[in-house]
N, C-alpha and C positions, 0 to 999 in steps of 0.2 A: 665682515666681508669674507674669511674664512670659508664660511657657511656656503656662500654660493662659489667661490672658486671651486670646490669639486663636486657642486652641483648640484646640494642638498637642499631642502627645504630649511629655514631660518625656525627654531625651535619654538616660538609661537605663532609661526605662519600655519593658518589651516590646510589642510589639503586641498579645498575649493580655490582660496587665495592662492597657493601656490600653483594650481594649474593654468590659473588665472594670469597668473604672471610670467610661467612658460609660455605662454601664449602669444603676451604683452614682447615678451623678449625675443621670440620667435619670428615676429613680423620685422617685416624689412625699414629699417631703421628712418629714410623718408617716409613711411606710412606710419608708423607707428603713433598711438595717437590713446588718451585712455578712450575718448570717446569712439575711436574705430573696435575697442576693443569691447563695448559696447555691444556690439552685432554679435558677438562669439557667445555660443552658448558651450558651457561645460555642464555635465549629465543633464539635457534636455534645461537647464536653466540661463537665462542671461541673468546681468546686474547690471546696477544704473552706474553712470560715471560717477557720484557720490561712493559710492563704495568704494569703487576703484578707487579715486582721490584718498580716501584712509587706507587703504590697505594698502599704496604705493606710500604714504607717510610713513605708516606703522613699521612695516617691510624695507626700507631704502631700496624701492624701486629704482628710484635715477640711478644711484650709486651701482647698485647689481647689471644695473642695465650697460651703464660705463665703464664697468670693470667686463662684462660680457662681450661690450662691443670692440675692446679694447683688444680682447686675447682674439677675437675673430679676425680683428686686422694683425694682429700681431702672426697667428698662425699663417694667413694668408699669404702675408710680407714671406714668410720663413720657405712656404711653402714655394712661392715663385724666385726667391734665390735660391732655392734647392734643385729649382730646375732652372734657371741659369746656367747654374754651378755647371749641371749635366750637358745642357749643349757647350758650354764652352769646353768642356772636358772632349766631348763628341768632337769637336772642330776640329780643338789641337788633335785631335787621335788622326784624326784624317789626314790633316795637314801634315802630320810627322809621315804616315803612311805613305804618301804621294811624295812629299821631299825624299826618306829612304829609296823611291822607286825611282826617282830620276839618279839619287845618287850611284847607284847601282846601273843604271843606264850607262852614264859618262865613265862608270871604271868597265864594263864590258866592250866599250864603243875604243876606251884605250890601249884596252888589252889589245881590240883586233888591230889598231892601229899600230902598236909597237911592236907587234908581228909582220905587219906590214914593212919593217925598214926602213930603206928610202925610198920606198914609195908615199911616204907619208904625207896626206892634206896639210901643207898648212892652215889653210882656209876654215876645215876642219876641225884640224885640232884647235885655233882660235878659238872658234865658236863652243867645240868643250869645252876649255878653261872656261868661257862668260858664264857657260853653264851649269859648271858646277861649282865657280865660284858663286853664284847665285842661291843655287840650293845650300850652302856652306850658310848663305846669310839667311835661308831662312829656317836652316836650322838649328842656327846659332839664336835665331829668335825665339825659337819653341820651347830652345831648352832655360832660357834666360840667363846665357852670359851677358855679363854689364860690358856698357858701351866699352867704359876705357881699359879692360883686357883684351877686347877685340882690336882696340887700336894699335896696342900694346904689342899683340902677337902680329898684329900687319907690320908696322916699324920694326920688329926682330928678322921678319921675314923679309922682307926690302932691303934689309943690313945683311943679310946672309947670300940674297940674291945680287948685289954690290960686289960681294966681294969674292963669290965665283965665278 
């Protein structure tokens, strides 16, 4: 099995038989068939399915064939969590992107506000805090602190707001 995982020919496979079986291995695994493989000529020749039939015995054609089919799904699988991996990476990037931009919004928005004095919205400033207690949550998402430190640091904060 060796032999074919880095794609050599099997030491008394001919070179005819072995192109024969790159062939075999080549087609698309519902089509594959020795008799489709029948039709395929290598240098101007065909062969009959009897040949094929021994030299898929002689050879462990199945075997090569399942071990082939095997790494092609496996690469596949590897290759679509690889890009997964990359959009979800893309997303959070984004997402962190646009939360730091609102967060930076509600602290410019309270800058002008606490310049403002008593002139101050409270209507306003409500809807900041929702806001950027909002964005706090989903940055607190991104970055993946666990539920109960978030709880943790609200009940601390609640205690401190109590008692000023």
């Amino acid at each position: 099995m060796e032999a074919y995982e880095n794609g050599n020919r099997l030491p008394k496979e001919t070179a005819l038989a072995y192109e024969y079986f790159k062939l075999y291995r080549d087609m698309a695994p519902e089509e594959r068939s020795l008799r489709a493989l029948c039709h395929l000529e290598v240098t101007g020749k065909k062969r009959s399915e009897r040949v094929f039939k021994r030299w898929s015995s002689e050879h462990n054609w199945q075997k090569r064939i399942d071990a082939y089919d095997a790494e092609v799904e496996r690469a596949a699988y590897q290759e679509l969590l690889t890009q997964r991996q990359s959009e979800i990476e893309a997303f959070i990037e984004e997402d962190m992107t646009i939360s730091l931009k609102f967060q930076k919004l509600c602290k410019k928005r309270l800058e002008e506000l606490e310049r403002a004095g008593e002139n101050m919205d409270c209507k306003e400033l409500r809807q900041l805090a929702l806001t950027y207690k909002e964005c706090r949550e989903w940055l607190k998402n991104l970055i993946g602190i666990l539920q109960d430190e978030v709880e943790k640091d609200e009940e601390e904060t609640e205690g401190t707001a109590k008692k000023g």
